[in-house]
MARVEX-337825 format. One record per residue: x, y, z of N, C-alpha, C in turn. Coordinates in steps of 0.1 Angstrom, whole numbers, plus 5000, padded with zeros to 4 digits. Atoms other than C-alpha are relative to their C-alpha. Last residue first. Example, Ala and Ser with C-alpha at 12.3 -4.5 7.8 and 13.67 -1.06 7.14 Angstrom:
! residues 2
499149895000513749895071499250115008/500949885000512349555078500950125000/
//
This chain:
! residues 663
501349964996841577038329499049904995/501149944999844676898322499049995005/501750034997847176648338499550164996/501149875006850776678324499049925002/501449965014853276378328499450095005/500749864996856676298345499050014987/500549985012858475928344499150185009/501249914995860975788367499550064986/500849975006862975458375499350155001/500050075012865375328390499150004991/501249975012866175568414500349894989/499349925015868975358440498350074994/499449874996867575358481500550094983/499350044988867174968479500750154997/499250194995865374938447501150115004/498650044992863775318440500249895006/500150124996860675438416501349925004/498450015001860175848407499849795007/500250124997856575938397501649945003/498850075000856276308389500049815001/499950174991853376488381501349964998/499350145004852476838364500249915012/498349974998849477018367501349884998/499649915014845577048373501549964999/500049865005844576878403500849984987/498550015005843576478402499450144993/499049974987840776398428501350084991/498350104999838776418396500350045012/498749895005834876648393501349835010/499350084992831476438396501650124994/498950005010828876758392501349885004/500650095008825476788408501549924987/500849945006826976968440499549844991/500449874994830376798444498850074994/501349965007830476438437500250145007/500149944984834276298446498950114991/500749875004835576078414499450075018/501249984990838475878428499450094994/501049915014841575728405498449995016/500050075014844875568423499150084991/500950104998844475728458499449924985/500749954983845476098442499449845005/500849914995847675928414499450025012/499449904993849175568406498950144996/500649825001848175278397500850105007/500249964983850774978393498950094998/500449895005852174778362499450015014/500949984989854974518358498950165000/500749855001856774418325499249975017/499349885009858874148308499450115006/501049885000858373828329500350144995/500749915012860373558313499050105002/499450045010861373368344498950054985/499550135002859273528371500649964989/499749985013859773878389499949834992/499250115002858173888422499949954982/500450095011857074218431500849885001/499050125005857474388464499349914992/500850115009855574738469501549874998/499350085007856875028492498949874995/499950134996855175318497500449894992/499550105008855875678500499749855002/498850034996853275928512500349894997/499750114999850275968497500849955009/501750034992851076268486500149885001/500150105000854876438477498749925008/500250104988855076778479499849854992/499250054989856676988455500249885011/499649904987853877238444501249885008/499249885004854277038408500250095014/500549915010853076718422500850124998/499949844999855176408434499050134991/500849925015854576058434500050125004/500549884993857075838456499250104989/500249875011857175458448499850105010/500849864990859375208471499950124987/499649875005860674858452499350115011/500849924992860974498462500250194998/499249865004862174308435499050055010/500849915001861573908442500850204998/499949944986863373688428498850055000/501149974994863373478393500250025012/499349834990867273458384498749995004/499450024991866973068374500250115008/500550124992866373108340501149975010/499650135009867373438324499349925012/499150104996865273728334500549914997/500150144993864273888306500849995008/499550155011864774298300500149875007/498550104994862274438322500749964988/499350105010859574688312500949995004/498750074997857774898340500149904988/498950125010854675038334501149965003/498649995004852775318356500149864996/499950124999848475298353501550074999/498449945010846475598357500849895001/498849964996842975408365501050044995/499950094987839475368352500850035010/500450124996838175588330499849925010/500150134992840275928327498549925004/499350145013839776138301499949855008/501250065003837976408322500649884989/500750064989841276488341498949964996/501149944994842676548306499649935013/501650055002845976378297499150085002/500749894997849776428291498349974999/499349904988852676218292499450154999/499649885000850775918273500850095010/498949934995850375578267499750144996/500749964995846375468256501450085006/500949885003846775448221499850075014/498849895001849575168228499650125001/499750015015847274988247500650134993/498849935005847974938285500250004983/499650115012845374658289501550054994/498950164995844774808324500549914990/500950094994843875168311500949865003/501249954993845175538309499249845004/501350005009848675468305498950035006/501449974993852075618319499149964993/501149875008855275538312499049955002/501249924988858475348319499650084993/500849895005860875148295499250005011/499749905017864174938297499250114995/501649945008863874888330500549994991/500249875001866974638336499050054996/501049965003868074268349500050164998/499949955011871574178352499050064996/500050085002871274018387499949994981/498750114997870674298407499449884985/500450044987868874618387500649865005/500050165000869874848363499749955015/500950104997867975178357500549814998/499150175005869875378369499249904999/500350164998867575718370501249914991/500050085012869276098368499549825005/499250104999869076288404499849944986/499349975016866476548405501049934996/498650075008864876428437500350024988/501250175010861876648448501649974997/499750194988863876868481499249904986/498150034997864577198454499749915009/499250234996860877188446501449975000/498950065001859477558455500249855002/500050104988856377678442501549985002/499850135002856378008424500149925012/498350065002855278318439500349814998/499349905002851578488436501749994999/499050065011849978178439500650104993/500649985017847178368456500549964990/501249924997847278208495499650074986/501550105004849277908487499150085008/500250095009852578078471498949935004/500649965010852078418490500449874986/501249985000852778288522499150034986/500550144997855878148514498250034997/500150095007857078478501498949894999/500649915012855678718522500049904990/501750024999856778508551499950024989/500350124999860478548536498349915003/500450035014860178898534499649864995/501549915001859878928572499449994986/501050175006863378668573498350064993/499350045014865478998576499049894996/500649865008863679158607500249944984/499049885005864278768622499250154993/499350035010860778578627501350194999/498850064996858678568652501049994995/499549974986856778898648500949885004/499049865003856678798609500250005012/498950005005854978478619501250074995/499850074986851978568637501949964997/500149944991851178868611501049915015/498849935007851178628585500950095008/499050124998848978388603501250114995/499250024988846978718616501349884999/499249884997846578848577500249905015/498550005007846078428569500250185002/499250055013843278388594501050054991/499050025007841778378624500650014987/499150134997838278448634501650004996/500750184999837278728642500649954995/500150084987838679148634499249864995/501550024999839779218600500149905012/500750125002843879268599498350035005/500650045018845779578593499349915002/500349865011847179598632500149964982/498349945006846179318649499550084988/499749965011843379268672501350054995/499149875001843279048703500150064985/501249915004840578768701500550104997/500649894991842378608729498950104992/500550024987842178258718499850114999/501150015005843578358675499049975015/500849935010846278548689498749974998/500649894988847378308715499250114992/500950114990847478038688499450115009/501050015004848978268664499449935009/500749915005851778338683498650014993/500349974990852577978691499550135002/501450064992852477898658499250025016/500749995007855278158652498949984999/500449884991857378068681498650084988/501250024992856977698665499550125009/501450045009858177828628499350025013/501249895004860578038644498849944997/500649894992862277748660499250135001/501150034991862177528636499050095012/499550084992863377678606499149985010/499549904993862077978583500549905014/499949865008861577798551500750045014/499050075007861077408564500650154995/499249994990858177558588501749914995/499849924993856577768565501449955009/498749905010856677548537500650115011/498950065001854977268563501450064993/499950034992852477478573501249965001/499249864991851577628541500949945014/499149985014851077238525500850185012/498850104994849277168557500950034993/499149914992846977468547501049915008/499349935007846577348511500550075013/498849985011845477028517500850095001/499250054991842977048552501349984987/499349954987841277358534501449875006/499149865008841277188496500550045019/498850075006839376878517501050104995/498850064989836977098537501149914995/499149874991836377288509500550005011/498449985007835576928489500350155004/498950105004833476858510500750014997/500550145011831177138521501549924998/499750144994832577298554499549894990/501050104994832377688545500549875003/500550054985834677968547498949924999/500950084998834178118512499949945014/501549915005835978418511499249925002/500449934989839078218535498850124994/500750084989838877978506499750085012/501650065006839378168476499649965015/500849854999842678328494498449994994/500949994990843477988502499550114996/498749934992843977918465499550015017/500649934988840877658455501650075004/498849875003842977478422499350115009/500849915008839677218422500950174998/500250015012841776928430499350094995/501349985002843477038462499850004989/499549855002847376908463497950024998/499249935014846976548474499550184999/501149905013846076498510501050014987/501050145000848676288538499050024985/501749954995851276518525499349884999/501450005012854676338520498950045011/500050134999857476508548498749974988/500950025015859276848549499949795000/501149955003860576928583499350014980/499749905012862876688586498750054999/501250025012861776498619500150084987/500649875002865076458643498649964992/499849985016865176068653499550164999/498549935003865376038689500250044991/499449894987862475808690501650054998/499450044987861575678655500450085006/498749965000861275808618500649965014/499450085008857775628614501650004997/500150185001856475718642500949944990/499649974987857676148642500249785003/498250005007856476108604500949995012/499550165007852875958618501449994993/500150154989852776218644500449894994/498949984991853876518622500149925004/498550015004851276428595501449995007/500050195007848476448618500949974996/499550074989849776768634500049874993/498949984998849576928598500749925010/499350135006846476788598501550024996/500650165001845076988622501149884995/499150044987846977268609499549915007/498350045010845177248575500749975012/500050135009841677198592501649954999/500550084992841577498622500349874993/499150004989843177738594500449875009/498549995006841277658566501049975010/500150105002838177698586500949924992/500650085013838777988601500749884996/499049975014840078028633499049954991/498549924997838878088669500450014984/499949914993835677878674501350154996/500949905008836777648645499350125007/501349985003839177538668499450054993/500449945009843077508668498149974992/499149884999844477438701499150104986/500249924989841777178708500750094999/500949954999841677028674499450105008/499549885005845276928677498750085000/499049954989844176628700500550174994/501049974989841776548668500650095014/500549875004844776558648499050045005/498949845001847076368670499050134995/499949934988843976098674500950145003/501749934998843876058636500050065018/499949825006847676008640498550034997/499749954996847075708667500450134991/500949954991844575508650500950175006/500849935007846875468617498650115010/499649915007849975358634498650134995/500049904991848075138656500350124995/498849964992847074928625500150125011/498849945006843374928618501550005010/500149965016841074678629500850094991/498750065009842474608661499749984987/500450135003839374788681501550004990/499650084988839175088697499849895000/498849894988839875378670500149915014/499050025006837475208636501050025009/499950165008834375008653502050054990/500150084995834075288676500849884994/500550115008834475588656500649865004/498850105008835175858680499149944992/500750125004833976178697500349894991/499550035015836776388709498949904999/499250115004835576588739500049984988/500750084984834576918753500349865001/499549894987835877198724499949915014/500149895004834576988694499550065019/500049894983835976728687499850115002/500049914997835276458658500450095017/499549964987836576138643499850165005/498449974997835076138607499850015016/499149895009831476138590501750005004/499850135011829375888609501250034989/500049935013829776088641499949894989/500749945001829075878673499950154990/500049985015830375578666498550115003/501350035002831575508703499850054988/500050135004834375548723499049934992/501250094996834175868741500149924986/500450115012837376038744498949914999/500650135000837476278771500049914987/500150035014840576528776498849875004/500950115003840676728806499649954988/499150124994843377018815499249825003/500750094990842177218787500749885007/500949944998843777428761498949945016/501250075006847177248765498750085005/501350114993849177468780499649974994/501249884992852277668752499249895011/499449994986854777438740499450145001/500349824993853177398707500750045007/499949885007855077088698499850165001/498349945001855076948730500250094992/499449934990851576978735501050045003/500649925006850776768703500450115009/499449945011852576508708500150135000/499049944996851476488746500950034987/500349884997848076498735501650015001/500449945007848576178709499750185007/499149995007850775968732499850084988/498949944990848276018759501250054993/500749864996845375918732501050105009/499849945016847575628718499550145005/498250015002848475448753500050164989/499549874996844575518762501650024998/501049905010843675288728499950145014/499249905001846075048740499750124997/499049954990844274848761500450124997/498850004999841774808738500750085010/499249925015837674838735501749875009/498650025004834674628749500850104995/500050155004830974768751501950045000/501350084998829675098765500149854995/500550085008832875318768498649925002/501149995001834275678779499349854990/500650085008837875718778498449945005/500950154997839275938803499549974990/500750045014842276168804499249884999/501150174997843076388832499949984987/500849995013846076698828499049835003/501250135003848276768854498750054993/499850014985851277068845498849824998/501949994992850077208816499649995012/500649844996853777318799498550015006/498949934998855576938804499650215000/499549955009852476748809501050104999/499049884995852076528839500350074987/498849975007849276288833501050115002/499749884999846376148850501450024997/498650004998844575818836500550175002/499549924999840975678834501550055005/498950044996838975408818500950174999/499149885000835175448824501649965000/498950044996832775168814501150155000/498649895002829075258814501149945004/499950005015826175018813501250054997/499750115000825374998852501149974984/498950064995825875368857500249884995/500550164988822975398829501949985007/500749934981823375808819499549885005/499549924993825175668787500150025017/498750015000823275418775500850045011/500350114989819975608780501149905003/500249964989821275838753499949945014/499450074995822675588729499950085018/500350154994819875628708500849955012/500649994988820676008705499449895008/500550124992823575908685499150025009/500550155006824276178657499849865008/500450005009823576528676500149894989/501849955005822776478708500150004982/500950115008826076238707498250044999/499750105014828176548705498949884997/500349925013825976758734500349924989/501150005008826076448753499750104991/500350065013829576398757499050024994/499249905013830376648787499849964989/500949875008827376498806500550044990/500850035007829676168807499050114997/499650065014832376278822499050004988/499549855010830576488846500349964989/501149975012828676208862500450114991/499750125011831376048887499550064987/498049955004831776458904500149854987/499049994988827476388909501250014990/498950035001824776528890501149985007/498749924995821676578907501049934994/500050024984818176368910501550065001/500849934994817476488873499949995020/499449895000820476378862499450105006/498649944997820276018867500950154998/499649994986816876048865501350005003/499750074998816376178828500749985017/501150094995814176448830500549895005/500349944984817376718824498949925008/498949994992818476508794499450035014/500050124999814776478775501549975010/501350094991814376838780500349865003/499749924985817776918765498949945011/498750094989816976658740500850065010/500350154990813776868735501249875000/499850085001816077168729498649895006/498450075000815377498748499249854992/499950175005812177748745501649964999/499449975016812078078767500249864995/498849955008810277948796500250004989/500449855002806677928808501450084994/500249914984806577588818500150164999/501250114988805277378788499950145008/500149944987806777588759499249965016/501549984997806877258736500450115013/501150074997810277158726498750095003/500649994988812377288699498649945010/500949975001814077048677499650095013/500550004985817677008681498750044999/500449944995819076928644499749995013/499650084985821376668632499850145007/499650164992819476588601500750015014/498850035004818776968592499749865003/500150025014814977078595501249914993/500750134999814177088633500549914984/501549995008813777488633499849844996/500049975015816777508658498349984992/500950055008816977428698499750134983/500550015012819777518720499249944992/500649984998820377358751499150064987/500850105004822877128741498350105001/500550065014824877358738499449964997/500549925006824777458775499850024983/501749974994824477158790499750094991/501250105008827777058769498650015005/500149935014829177368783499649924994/500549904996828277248821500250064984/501450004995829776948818498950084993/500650065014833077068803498649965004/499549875007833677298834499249944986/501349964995832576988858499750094986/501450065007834976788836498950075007/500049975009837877048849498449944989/499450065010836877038881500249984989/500049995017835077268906501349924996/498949945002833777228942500149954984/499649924985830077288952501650004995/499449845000829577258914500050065013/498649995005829176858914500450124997/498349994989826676868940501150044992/499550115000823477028918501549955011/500150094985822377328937500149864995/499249934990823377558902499849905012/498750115004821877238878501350125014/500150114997818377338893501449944998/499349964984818677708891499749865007/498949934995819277698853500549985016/499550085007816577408843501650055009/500350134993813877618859501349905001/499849964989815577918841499849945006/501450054990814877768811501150075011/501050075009816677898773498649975015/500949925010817978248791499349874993/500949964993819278018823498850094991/500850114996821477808801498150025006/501150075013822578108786499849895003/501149955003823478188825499250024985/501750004990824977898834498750114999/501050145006827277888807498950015009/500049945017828978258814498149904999/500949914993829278118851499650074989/500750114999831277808834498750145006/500550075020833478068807498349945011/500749915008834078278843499049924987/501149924989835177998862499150114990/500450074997837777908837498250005003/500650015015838778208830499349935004/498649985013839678198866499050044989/500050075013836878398892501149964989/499449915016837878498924499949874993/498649954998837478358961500550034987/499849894988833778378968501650024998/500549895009832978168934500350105011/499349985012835177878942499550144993/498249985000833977848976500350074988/499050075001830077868966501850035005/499250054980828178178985501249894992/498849884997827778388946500549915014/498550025010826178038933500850095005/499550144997823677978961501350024993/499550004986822978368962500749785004/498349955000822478368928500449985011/499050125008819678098932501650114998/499550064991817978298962501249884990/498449964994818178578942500149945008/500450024986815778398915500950035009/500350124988816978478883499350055010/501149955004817278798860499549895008/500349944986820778838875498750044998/500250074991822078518857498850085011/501750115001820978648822500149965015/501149884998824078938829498649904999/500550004984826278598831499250135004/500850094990825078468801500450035011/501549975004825878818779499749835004/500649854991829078828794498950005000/499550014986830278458784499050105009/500950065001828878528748499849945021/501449904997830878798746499049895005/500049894984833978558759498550094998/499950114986833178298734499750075011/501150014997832878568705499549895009/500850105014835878678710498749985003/501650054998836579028731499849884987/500850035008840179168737498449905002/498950055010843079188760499349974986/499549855003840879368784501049984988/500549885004838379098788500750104999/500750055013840778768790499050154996/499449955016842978948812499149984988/499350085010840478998837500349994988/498550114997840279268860500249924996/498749865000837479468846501249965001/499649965012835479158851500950074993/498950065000836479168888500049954979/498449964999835179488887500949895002/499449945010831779388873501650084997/499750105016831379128896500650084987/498650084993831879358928499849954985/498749925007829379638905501349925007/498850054994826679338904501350095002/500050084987823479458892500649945006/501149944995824079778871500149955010/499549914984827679678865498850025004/499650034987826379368851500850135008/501050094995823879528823500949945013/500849934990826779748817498949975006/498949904991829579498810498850115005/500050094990826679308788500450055012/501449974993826179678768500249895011/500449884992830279648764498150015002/498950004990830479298753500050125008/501050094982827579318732500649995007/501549954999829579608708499349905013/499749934990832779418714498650095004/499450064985831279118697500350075012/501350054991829679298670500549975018/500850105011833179468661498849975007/501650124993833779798675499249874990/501150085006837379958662498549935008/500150045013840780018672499149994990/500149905005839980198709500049974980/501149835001837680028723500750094994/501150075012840179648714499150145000/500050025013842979838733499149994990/499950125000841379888766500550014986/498250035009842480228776500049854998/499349935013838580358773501249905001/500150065017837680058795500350084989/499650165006839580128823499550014992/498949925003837980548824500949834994/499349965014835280368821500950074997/500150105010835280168854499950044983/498450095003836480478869500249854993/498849915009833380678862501749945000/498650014991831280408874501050084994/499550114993827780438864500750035006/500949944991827480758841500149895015/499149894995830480638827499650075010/498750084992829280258820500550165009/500649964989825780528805501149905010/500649894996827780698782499849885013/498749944985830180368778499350145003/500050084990826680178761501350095008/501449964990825680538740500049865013/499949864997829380518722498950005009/499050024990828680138716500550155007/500350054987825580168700501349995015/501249914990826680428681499949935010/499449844993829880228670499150105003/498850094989827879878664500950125010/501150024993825380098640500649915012/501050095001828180228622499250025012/500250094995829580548622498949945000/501050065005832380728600499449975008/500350075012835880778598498649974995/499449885006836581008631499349914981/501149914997834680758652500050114993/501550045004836580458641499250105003/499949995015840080668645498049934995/500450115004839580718680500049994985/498749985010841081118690499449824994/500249905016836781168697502049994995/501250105007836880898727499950074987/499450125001840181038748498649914987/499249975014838381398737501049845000/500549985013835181258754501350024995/500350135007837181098784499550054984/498750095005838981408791500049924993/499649935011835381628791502049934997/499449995003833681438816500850034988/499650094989830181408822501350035005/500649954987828981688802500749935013/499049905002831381578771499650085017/498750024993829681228777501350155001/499850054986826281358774501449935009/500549814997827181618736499949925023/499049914996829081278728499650085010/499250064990825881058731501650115004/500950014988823781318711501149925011/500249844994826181338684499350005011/498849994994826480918682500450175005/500450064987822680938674501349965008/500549994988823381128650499549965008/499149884996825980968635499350175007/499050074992823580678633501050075006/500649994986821080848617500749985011/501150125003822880978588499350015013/500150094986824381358589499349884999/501150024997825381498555500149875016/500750065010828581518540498549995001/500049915013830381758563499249974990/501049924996830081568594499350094986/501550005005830981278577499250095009/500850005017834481408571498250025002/500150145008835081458607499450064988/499050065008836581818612499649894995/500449935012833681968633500949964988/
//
């Protein structure tokens, strides 16, 4: 009689949570008052909190001890997001027809420790299983692996099977009596989740849609490249333990290579190169490459040398003890992965066309992609740390074995051009271009201030908090349940971090989430420029123009981003060489923006100075000068702010100029 919204008037919803009380007070009168001290029920109730009040009525009615467990689950008492809402009716749909399954439910950490929307999704395909054929559960409940307790693992693949079984149930109790799920492997596990993505079908309309097919047989509609998969003979006469690999890939190439379908599923055609690994917190780990024409030796050197980066760092398990790489240009867009393997770009990642250097930190970030999924985190998140790893790998290479790694190194990305804070960005959450650009900028930028601010060790007990955080789904106190983001990063970091350092987050955090605290540039070189150089030679002038003829009208140390033409151009003026000094001058530029960082990362240039040469000139900026079309509008790679440009022969500054870019 105390809630507010009793007082105010009753909705529907709060009565229809009265009613459920008035049957759980009958049932037991402990649990009701353990369900009425709940702060979500005292505040108000939604349509997620009724329903969910009227699913543990009838759990209680059921199994009075399986809800007494789920009252003291944390996540029931904080709140009911969607997720936990289906999560509990699922939970009673399988206690109905399973109450052993439902109690070993009950018993895993993954369900008591919280509900993502992986795991609901889990619950609500294995309650689809028990609408089957009970000679097909009965094939799956006899298996070894299913008679001696479900892992996560297990669970996620018995999840899969049954939203497999809600698009066709034909489809479902045909891949159950396949061979390669009498005993289980990690590529069975991936298998089986690319079946089930793939099964999905949409309205047809996108470009890398799943059309649905034709209700032939009487099933719920799935995918016709699902159809077209399950017909094909080599899958339709049974998957074997060889054939896993390859299922795991076809969700990805359903959606931009379906030409290579037949490919694939041709033993003859297929090249597998495969290697097992010992990882220091995963233990053994498989990693196979996936080909249909030629690649490189070294191209599993780089993938091995790209998980075990990345594994170290964290030092937590690698999410999966199976990595596939498939070899093949099957995104057009960038190197992708998404939860099952890394899809590649053929002609750029297993071929000698780009330096190793360059293959192998795209692979790091990909390899990072599995700790930090778009599943789990927003899209910011998932991006920026991503490339955060990228960056690590190629500073980790270029500084050599044994070499510490200073935690501050040039950003691969220049500073985001459209001044996107994250706090803009975690409102918007989408994947257009330039928001996935801003994301993978600004949260490497955090990543890296984080981890140069509160040292190493916090930083990685920090990341490593978040990681588990954003997997289990677990709620933190103040933060909005799903996906990930800057309250749990904040959140993740404070708990690792000294009592004293706590303000410190606050800080950091609050220069590239509202720019609420200045940037810090105490690492940019402040140092005064010498500008002599061997052999008497000297700059005498530096400075910035807007075109290649360098006319006087065009120098400046302040411009408009709509000003620009062609290129930002830097200058150099020499006093003469005399005759006979002509060398060459090998120099290293670093360009710095106002947040500090340096982009690009540094690179050297060697001129050759000739008898009477007075001047040299270079671009400079985000990738010299790039328009990048957003919408109908061409907008500058080049943010708002100031610039640096600093220029060093053999370690000395010999040069530096700073300019102003407007709007």
């Amino acid at each position: 009689m105390a809630f507010p919204w009793l007082a105010d008037g009753v909705t529907e919803h709060e009565s229809w949570a009265i009613l459920q009380l008035e049957n759980i007070v009958r049932e037991d009168p402990t649990v009701a008052a353990t369900l009425l001290s709940f702060p979500w029920l005292a505040d108000g109730v939604t349509r997620e909190e009724r329903n969910a009040a009227y699913n543990f009525r009838e759990i209680l009615r059921a199994d009075p001890t399986a809800a007494a467990t789920l009252l003291s689950f944390p996540w029931l008492a904080d709140g009911v997001t969607r997720e936990e809402r289906n999560a509990a009716y699922n939970f009673r749909e399988i206690l109905r027809a399973d109450p052993p399954m439902a109690k070993d439910v009950l018993e895993s950490p993954w369900f008591s420790d919280g509900v993502t929307w992986t795991e609901s999704q889990t619950l609500w395909g294995l309650q689809n299983l028990y609408h089957l054929d009970r000679s097909s559960i009965s094939a799956l409940t006899q298996k070894p692996w299913f008679k001696d307790g479900l892992s996560n693992e297990e669970f996620m693949l018995v999840g899969d099977l049954g939203i497999i079984a809600y698009g066709s149930e034909t489809d479902a109790m045909a891949i159950i009596g396949m061979p390669f799920l009498e005993t289980l492997e990690p590529a069975d596990i991936l298998a089986v989740s690319s079946l089930r993505r793939l099964t999905w079908c949409d309205d047809g309309q996108s470009p890398f849609s799943r059309e649905c097919s034709d209700n032939e047989t009487g099933d719920a509609r799935v995918s016709k490249k699902f159809r077209r998969v399950m017909a094909h003979p080599t899958i339709s006469d049974g998957i074997s333990d060889e054939e896993t690999t390859i299922v795991a890939t076809l969700h990805d190439v359903s959606s931009f290579r379906v030409d290579i379908f037949d490919q694939l599923l041709d033993p003859d055609t297929v090249i597998l190169e495969e290697r097992t690994i010992d990882l220091p917190h995963t233990g053994e780990t498989q990693l196979t490459i996936i080909r249909i024409r030629p690649g490189l030796e070294r191209t599993m050197d780089l993938l091995e040398r790209a998980v075990r980066t990345v594994e170290g760092f964290m030092a937590v398990p690698f999410p999966v003890r199976h990595v596939i790489f498939l070899a093949e240009n099957t995104n057009p867009h960038r190197v992708s992965i998404y939860l099952t393997n890394m899809s590649g770009e053929h002609e750029l990642f297993d071929t000698d066309e780009y330096p190793e250097l360059r293959v192998f930190h795209v692979f790091a970030h990909e390899a990072a992609h599995w700790y930090w999924t778009h599943d789990w985190n927003r899209h910011w998140v998932a991006e920026g740390l991503a490339t955060f790893f990228q960056s690590l790998a190629r500073r980790q290479a270029n500084v050599g074995p044994g070499v510490p790694v200073v935690p501050i190194w040039p950003s691969h990305l220049p500073h985001c051009p459209i001044q996107y804070k994250l706090a803009e960005l975690e409102r918007l959450d989408k994947e257009d271009g330039f928001i996935s650009y801003c994301s993978d900028s600004l949260g490497e930028r955090l990543a890296q201030d984080l981890w140069r601010t509160l040292g190493d060790s916090v930083f990685r007990q920090g990341l490593a908090n978040l990681y588990l955080t954003a997997r289990s789904g677990a709620p933190v106190d103040g933060c909005e349940s799903g996906k990930a983001g800057m309250c749990q990063m904040r959140a993740a970091f404070k708990s690792a971090a000294p009592a004293d350092a706590a303000a410190t987050v606050d800080q950091v955090i609050g220069r590239w989430h509202d720019n609420s605290e200045p940037y810090d540039i105490s690492h940019v070189d402040a140092s005064p420029a010498n500008p002599k150089l061997p052999n008497g030679v000297e700059i005498m002038r530096a400075y910035i123009s807007l075109d290649r003829d360098r006319r006087e009208e065009t120098i400046t140390d302040s411009f408009s981003a709509s000003e620009i033409q062609e290129q930002v151009l830097l200058s150099l003026h020499f006093s003469s060489p005399t005759v006979g000094q002509a060398g060459k001058l090998p120099v290293t530029i670093v360009e710095y923006f106002e947040d500090g960082f340096a982009y690009r990362g540094s690179y050297d240039r060697t001129f050759t100075l000739n008898n009477g040469q007075t001047s040299l000139s270079f671009p400079v900026g985000p990738w010299g000068f790039q328009w990048v079309i957003r919408g109908d509008v061409e907008t500058p790679t080049w943010a708002t702010g100031r610039y640096w440009v600093h220029v060093y022969h053999e370690g000395q500054k010999v040069a530096e100029v700073e300019f102003q870019v407007t709007p």
